[in-house]
C-alpha positions as CSV (number, residue, x, y, z in Angstrom):
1,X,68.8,86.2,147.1
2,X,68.4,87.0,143.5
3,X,70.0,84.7,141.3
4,X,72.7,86.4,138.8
5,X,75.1,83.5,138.2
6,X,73.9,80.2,135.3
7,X,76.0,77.6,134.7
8,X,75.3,75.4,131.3
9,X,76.3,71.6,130.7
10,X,76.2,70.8,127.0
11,X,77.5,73.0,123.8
12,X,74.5,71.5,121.6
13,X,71.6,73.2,120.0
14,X,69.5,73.5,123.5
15,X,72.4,74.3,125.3
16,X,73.7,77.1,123.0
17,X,70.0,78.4,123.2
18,X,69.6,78.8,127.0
19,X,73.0,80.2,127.0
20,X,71.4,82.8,124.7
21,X,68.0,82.9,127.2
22,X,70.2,83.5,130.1
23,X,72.6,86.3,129.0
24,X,69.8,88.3,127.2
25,X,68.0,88.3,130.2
26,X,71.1,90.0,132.3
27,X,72.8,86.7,133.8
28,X,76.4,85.8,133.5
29,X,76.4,82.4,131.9
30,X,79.5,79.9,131.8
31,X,79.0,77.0,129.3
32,X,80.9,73.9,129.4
33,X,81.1,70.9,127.0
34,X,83.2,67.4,127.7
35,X,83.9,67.9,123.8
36,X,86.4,70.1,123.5
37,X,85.1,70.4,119.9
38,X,81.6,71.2,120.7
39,X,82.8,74.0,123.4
40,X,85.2,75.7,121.0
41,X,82.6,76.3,118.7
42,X,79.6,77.2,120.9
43,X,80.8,81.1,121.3
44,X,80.7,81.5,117.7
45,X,77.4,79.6,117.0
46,X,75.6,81.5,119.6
47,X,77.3,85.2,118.5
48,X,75.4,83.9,115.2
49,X,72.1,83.2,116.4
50,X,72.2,86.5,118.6
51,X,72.6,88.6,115.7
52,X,69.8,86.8,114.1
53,X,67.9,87.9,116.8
54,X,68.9,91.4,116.3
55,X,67.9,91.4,112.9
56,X,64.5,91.0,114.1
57,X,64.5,93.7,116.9
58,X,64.4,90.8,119.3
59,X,67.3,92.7,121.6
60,X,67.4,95.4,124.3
61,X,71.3,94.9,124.3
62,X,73.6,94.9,121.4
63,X,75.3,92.0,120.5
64,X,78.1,92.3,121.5
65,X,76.7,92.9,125.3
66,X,74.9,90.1,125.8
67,X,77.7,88.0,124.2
68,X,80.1,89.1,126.7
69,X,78.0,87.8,129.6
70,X,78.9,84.0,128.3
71,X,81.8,82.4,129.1
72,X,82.9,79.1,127.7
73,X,85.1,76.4,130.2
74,X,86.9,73.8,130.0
75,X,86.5,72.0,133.4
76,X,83.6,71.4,134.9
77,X,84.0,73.2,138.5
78,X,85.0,76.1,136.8
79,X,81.7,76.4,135.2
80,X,79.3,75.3,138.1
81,X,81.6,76.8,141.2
82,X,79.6,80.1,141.7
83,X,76.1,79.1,139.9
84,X,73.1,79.9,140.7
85,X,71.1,77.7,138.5
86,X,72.3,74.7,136.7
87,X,70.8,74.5,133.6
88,X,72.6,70.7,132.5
89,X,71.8,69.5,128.8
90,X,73.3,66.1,127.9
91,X,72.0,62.9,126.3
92,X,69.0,61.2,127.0
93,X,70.5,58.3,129.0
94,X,69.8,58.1,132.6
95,X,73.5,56.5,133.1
96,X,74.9,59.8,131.9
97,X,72.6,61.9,133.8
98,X,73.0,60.0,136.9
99,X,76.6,60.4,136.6
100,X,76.6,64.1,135.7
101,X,73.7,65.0,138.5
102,X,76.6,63.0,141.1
103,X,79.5,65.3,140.3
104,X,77.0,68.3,140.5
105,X,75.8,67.8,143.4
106,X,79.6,67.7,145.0
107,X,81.0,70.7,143.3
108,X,78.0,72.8,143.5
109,X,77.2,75.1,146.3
110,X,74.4,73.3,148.5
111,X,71.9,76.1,147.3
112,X,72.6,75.8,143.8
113,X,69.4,74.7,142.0
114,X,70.1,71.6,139.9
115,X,67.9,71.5,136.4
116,X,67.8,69.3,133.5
117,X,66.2,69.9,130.4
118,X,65.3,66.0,129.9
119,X,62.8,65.8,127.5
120,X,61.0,62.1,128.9
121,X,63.2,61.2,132.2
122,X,61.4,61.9,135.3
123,X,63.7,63.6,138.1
124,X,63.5,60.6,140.1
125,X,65.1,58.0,137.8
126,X,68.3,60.2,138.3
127,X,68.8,62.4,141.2
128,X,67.3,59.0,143.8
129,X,70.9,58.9,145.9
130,X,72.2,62.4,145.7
131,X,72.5,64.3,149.5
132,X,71.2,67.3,147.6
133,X,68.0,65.1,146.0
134,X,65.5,68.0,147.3
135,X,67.4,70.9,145.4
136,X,66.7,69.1,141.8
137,X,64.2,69.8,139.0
138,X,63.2,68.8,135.4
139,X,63.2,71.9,133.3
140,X,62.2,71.0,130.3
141,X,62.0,73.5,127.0
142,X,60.5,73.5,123.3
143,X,63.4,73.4,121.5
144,X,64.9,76.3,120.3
145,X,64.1,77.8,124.2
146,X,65.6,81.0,122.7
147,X,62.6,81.3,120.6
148,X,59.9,79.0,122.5
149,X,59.5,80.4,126.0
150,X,57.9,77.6,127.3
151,X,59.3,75.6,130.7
152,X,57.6,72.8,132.1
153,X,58.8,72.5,135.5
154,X,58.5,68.5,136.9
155,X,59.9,68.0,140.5
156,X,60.6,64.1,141.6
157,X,58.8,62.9,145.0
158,X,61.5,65.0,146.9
159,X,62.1,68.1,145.4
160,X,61.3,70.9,147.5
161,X,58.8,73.9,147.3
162,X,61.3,76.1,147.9
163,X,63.0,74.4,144.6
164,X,60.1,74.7,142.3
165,X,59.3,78.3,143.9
166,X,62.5,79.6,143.4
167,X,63.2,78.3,140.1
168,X,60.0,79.5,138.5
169,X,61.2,83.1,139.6
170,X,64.8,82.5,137.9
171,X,63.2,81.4,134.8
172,X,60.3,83.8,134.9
173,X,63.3,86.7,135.2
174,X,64.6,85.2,131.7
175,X,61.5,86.2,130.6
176,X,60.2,82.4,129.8
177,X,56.6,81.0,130.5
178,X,57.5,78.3,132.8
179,X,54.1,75.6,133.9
180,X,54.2,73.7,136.9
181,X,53.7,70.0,136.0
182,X,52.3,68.6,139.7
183,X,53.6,65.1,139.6
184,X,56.1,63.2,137.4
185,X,54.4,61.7,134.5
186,X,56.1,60.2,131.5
187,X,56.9,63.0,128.2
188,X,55.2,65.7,130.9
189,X,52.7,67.8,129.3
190,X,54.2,69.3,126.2
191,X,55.7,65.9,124.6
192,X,52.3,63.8,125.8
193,X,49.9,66.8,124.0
194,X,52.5,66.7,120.7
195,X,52.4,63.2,121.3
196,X,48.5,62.7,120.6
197,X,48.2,64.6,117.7
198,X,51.4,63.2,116.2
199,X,49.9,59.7,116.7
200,X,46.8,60.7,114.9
201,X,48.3,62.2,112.1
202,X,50.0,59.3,111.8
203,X,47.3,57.4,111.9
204,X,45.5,58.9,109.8
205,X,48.5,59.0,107.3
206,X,49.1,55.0,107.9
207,X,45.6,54.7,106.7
208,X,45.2,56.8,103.7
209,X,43.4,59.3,104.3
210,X,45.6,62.4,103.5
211,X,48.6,62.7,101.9
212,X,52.0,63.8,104.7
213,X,51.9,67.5,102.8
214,X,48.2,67.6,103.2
215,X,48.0,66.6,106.9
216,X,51.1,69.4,107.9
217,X,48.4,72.1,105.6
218,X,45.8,71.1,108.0
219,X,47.9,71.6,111.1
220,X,49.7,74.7,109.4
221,X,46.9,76.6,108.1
222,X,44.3,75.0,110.2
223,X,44.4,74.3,114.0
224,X,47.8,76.3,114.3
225,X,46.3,79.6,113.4
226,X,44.3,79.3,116.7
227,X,46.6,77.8,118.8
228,X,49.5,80.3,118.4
229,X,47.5,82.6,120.3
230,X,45.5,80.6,122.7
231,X,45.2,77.0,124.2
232,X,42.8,74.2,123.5
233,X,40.5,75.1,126.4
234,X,40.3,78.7,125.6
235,X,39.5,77.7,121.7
236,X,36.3,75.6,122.7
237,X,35.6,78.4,125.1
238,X,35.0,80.6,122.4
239,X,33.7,78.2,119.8
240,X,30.5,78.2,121.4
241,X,27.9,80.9,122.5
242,X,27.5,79.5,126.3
243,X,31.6,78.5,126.7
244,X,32.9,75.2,127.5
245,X,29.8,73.4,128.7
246,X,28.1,74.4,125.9
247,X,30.8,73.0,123.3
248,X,30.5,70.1,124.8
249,X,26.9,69.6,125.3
250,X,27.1,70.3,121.0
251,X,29.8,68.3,120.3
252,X,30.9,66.0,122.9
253,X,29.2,63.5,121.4
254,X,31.2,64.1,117.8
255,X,34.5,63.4,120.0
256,X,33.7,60.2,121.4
257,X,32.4,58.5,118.4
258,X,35.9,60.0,117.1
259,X,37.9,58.4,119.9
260,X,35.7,55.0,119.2
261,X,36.8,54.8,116.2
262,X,40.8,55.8,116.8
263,X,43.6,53.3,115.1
264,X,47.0,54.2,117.2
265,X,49.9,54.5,115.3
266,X,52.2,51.4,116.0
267,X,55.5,53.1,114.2
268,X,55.9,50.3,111.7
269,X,58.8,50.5,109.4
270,X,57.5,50.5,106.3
271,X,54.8,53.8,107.1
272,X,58.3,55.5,108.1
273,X,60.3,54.6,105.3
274,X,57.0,55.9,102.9
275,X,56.6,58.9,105.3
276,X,60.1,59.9,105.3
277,X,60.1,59.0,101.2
278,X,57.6,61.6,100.6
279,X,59.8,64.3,103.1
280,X,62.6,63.7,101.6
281,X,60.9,64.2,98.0
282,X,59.9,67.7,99.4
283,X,63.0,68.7,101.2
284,X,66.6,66.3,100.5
285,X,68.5,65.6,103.6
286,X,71.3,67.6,103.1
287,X,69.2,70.5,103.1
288,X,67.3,69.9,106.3
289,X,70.0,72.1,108.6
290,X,69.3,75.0,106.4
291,X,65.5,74.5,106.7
292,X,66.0,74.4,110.5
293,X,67.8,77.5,110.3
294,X,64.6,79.0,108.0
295,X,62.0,77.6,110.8
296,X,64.5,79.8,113.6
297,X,64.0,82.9,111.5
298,X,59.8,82.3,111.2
299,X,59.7,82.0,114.8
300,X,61.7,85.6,115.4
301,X,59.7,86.9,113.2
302,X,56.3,85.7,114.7
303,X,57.8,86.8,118.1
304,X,58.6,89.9,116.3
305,X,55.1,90.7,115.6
306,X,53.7,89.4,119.4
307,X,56.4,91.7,120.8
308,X,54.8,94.3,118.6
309,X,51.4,94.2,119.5
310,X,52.5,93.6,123.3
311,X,49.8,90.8,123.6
């Protein structure tokens, strides 16, 4: 059965976004919000972001078409009734979740796929007592998922095949790139590979080396270049003649003397409160929603150009 029907939990920023993944893609989306607050303004914030999109010839659909395929509501059964997918988005607190995951699992149908796009707790810490346990998944995006395609998919112990395997196809069909991640593991893949090279830049900020401005130019205009394109395995593939066992025949060696001599990054106060001096020095606080919103409009139009050249 093809799935045609999403249901959304949470107004916020990531839930706005896969409302946006969703209906572009040719679902019927219903979005609901225990703020009354939050739902009443999630129409308007996503009819904004969709014509952003449009602006960048990001659309197959006017605006107004894809729009209409959302519907915002006020109860909770009314939104998760007939869905397909449950896509829920709430705060990080396994209390909530467990709570939420509870009332899903009674008003959904019983082949209603039950997702959550936790971005560190493990299925299992949740879903444990629910009749329905082998129906739920992590699916967890880069935020803004309207712009990052990636999924990482993360079953618990009991989550079936047939839930991984038939959630891949849904989000496949809303044309994102989801990964399989084969065992639950802490921050999953994504947050644990962000994770390294965050605590080495801070690190190597901590300890003097570079300046915060400089360190982002090396990541910017260095290793990013590469890795907008292709993975690290594929980049040390082709930064040697012979592949990958040649790479590391040359430079293995380089690596570990590196990884000898490795400080981790404790997140002390005082490092944050000098970090966060020098960020605020470059960009004030009140003006960090604004450069969110100029980070969105980079990323259409760097999708812009890999539509273009259909890579």
């Amino acid at each position: 059965m093809q799935a045609k029907q999403i249901a959304v939990i949470g107004s916020g920023r990531i839930g706005r976004a896969w409302a946006i993944v969703f209906a572009r893609s040719g679902f019927d989306v219903k979005i609901h919000d225990a703020s009354k607050d939050m739902l009443d303004g999630a129409i308007p914030a996503i009819t904004e972001t969709v014509r952003d999109l449009a602006s960048f010839g990001l659309l197959d659909e006017p605006v107004e078409t894809i729009v209409a395929r959302i519907e915002a509501c006020v109860a909770l059964k009314d939104a998760v009734a007939d869905a397909d997918l449950v896509q829920e988005n709430i705060a990080e607190i396994v209390e909530a979740k467990r709570a939420l995951f509870t009332e899903l699992d009674r008003l959904t149908r019983a082949d209603a796929l039950l997702a959550s796009s936790t971005s560190g707790l493990p299925a299992s810490t949740f879903t444990e007592g629910l009749q329905g346990r082998a129906r739920c998944v992590v699916a967890h995006p880069v935020n803004p998922p309207s712009l990052v395609p990636l999924v990482e998919l993360c079953g618990a112990p009991w989550t079936s095949d047939d839930t991984m395997q038939r959630a891949r196809a849904i989000y496949e069909a809303a044309r994102q790139k989801p990964v399989t991640v084969n065992r639950e593991i802490s921050g999953f893949l994504l947050n644990r590979l962000q994770g390294a090279v965050l605590d080495e830049a801070l690190s190597l900020y901590e300890q003097g080396y570079a300046t915060a401005e400089d360190l982002d130019t090396v990541m910017r205009d260095g290793l990013s270049l590469r890795w907008s394109f292709m993975g690290p395995f594929e980049t040390i593939d082709l930064n040697a003649p012979g592949g990958v066992a040649d790479y590391a025949s040359r430079y293995g060696g380089t690596y570990k003397r590196i990884a000898e001599t490795r400080v981790p990054f404790d997140w002390p106060a005082a490092t944050l409160d000098k970090l966060d001096a020098e960020r605020r020095a470059v960009l004030p606080r009140d003006q960090i929603e604004a450069r969110s919103r100029w980070r969105d409009r980079r990323l259409m139009a760097l999708l812009a150009h890999r539509r273009s050249t259909k890579e």
